[in-house]
C-alpha positions in Angstrom: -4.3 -15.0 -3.3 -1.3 -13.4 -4.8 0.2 -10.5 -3.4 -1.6 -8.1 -6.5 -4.9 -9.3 -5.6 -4.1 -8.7 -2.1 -3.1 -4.7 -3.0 -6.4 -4.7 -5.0 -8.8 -6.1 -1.9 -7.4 -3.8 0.5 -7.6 -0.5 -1.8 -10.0 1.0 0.3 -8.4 1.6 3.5 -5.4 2.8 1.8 -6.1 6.6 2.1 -8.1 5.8 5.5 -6.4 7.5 9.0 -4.0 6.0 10.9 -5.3 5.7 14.8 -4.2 5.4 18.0 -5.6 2.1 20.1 -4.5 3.3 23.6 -5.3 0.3 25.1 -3.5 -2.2 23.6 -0.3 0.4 24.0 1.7 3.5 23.0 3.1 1.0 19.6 -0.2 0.4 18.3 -2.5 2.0 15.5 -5.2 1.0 13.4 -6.9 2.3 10.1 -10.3 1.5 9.1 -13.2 2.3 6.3 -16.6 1.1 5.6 -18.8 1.6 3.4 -22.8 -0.2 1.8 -20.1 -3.6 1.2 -18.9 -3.4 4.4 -15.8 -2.6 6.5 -12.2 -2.8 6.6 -9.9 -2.9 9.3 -6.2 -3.1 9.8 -4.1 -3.0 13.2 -0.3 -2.2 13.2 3.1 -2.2 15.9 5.2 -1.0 13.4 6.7 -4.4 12.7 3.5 -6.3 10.8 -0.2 -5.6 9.4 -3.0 -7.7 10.5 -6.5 -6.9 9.0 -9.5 -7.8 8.8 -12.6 -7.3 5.6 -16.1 -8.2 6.7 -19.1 -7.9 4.4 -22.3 -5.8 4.6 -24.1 -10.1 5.1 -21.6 -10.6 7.8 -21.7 -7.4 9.8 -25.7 -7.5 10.1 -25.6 -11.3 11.3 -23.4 -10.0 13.9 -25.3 -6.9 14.9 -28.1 -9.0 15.7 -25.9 -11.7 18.1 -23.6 -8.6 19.4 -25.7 -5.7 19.5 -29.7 -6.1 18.9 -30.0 -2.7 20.1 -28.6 -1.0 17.0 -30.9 -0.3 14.1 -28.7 1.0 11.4 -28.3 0.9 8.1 -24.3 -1.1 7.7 -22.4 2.0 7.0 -23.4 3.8 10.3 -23.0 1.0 12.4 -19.6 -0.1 11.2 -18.6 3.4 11.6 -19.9 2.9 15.2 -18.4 -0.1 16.3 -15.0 1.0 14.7 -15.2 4.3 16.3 -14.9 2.1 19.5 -11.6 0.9 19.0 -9.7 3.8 20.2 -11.7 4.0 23.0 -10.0 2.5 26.4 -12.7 -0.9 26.1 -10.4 -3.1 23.6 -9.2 -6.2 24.8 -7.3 -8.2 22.7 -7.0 -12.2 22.6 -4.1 -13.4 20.8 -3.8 -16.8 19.4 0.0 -17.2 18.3 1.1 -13.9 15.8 -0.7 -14.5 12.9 -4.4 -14.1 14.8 -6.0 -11.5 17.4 -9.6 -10.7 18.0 -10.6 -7.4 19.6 -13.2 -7.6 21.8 -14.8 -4.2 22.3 -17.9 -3.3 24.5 -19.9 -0.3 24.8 -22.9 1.6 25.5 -25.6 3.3 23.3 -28.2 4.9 25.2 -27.5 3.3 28.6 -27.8 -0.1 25.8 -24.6 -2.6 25.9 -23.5 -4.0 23.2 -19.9 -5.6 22.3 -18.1 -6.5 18.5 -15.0 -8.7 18.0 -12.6 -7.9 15.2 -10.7 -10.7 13.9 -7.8 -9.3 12.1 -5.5 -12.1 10.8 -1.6 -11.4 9.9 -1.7 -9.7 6.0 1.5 -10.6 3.8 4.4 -8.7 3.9 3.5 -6.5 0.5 0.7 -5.3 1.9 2.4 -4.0 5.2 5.2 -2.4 2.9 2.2 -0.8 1.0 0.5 0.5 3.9 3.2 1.0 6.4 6.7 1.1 5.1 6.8 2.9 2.1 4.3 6.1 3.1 7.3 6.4 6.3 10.2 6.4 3.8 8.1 8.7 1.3 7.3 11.1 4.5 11.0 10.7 5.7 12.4 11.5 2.1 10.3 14.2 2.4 11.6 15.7 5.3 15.3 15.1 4.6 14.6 17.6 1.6 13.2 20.1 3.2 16.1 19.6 6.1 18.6 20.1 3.5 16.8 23.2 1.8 16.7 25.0 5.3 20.2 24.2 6.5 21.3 25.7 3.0 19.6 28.6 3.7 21.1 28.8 7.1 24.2 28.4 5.6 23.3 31.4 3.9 22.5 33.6 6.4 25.6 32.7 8.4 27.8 33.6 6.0 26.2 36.9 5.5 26.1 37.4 9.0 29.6 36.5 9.8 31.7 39.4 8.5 28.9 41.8 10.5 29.4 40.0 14.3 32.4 40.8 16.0 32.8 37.8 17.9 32.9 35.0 15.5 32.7 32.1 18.1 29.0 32.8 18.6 28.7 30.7 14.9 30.7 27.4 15.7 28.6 25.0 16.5 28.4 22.6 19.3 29.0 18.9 18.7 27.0 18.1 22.5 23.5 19.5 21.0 23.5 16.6 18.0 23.5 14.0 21.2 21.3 16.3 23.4 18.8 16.0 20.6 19.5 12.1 19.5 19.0 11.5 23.1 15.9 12.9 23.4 14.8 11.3 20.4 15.8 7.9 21.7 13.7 8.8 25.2 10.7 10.0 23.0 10.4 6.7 21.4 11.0 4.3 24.2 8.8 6.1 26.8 6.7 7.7 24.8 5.7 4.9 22.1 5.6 5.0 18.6 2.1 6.8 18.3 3.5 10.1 20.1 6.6 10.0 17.9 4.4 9.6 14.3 1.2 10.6 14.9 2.3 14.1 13.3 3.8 12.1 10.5 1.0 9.8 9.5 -1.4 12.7 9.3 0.3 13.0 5.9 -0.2 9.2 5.3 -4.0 9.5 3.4 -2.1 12.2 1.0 1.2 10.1 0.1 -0.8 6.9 0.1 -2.9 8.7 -2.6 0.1 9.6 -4.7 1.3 6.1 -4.3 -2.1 4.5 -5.8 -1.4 6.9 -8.7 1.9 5.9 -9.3 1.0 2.1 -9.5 -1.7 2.8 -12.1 0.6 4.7 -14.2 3.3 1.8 -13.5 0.4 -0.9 -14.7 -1.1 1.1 -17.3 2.5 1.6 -18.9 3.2 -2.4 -18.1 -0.2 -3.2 -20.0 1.0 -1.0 -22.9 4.1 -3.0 -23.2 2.6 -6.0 -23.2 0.5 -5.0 -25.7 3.0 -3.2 -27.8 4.9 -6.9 -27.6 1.8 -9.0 -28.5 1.6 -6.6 -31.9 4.9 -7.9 -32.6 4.8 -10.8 -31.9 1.5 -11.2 -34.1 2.9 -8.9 -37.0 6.0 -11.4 -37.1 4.3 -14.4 -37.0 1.7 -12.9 -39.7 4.6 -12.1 -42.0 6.2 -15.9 -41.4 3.1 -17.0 -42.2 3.2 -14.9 -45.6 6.6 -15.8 -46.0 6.2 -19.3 -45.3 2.7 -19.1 -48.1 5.2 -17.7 -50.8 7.9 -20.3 -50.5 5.7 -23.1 -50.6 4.0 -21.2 -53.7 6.9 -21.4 -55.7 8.1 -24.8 -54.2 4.3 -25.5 -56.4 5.3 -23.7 -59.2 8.4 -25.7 -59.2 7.0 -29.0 -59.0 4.4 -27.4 -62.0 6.9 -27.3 -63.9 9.1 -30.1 -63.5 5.6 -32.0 -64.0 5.1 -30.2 -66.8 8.8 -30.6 -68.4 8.3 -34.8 -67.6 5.3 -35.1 -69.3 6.3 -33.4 -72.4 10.0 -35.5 -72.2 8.9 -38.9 -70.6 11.8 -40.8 -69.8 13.7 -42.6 -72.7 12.7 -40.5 -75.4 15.6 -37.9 -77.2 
């Protein structure tokens, strides 16, 4: 499948909420969204994407191997056995990188059942799609808004500066830039990628949104091109076709009259 096709099957989780999954660790999170077709699923570290689509067929031969005690129409019970997954009862099974199945087990009514998600590693378009560029969009974000308040600060020191007596109080210290980096550096390792973004990705539904727009107004103005070139390309081969008609008219109308000329002069005759 090409990598378009790929952006098009996975359109609707794109605006879905990015998850913890606790039990697999602090690094990982998952989005999901189902609907009467079915359910989709996708599970990130922060250095890949594996997902996984099943259909409304699929997810009710399961129910009745995995969990015969559920009578629900599809899109409850995917948003059931979804739910589940950041609960503590994952456990994952990984077969190499490019394959894990989640095994998760639960109860409903003092009734067990279990689901397995297998999510399979997604190409690298669709992990910039859904991971990388919503980070640099929310980043960007935040680096203007950094820029528009230290401005301001700027502002307010300057004004402030000819009213405090002791100047000093404004220099700033060069040890609080490392204080902070080094509590950044701490917040990350220890704490996991989850408690560093989660207030980031909350954002992610909204710029993922804005991002579908702007690559329909990218294709729509693509299409138009393409279109505006085949016009072109068939006004210019309609008028070499007229062009063409023309010359071979009067190549006719040449041989007419040389025709013409021959049979009133045949040859020999003064």
């Amino acid at each position: 499948m090409s990598s378009e096709g790929s952006l098009v099957s996975w359109r609707p989780v794109e605006e879905a909420k990015w998850r913890a999954v606790p039990k697999l660790g602090p690094e990982w999170m998952c989005k999901w969204s189902g609907d009467e077709r079915g359910y989709w699923v996708v599970l990130t570290n922060g250095c890949a994407l594996w997902g996984e689509a099943r259909s409304a067929s699929s997810i009710q031969d399961k129910a009745e191997e995995w969990a015969p005690c559920i009578e629900a129409e599809v899109q409850k019970l995917s948003n059931l056995v979804l739910q589940d997954l950041s609960q503590m009862n994952v456990k994952a099974h990984w077969q190499g990188r490019e394959q894990v199945v989640l095994h998760v087990s639960s109860t409903l009514r003092d009734l067990a059942y279990r689901w397995e998600f297998d999510l399979k590693r997604l190409c690298d378009e669709l992990f910039q799609q859904h991971w990388v560029l919503p980070l640099m969009v929310q980043m960007h974000s935040l680096s203007q808004r950094v820029r528009q308040l230290t401005a301001e600060v700027e502002v307010k020191a300057r004004q402030l500066k000819d009213l405090l007596p002791d100047n000093s109080k404004l220099v700033k210290s060069p040890k609080k830039k490392e204080v902070r980096l080094d509590k950044s550096v701490e917040a990350v390792v220890v704490g996991g990628a989850w408690s560093v973004l989660q207030d980031h990705l909350e954002s992610s539904p909204t710029i993922m949104k804005h991002l579908a727009a702007h690559r329909n107004h990218c294709r729509r103005a693509r299409e138009g091109r393409r279109q505006r070139r085949k016009r072109t390309h068939t006004y210019c081969y309609s008028h070499q076709e007229t062009n063409r008609g023309r010359v071979r008219g009067r190549e006719a109308k040449k041989r007419d009259v040389t025709e013409s000329q021959d049979t009133r002069n045949p040859a020999g005759c003064r």
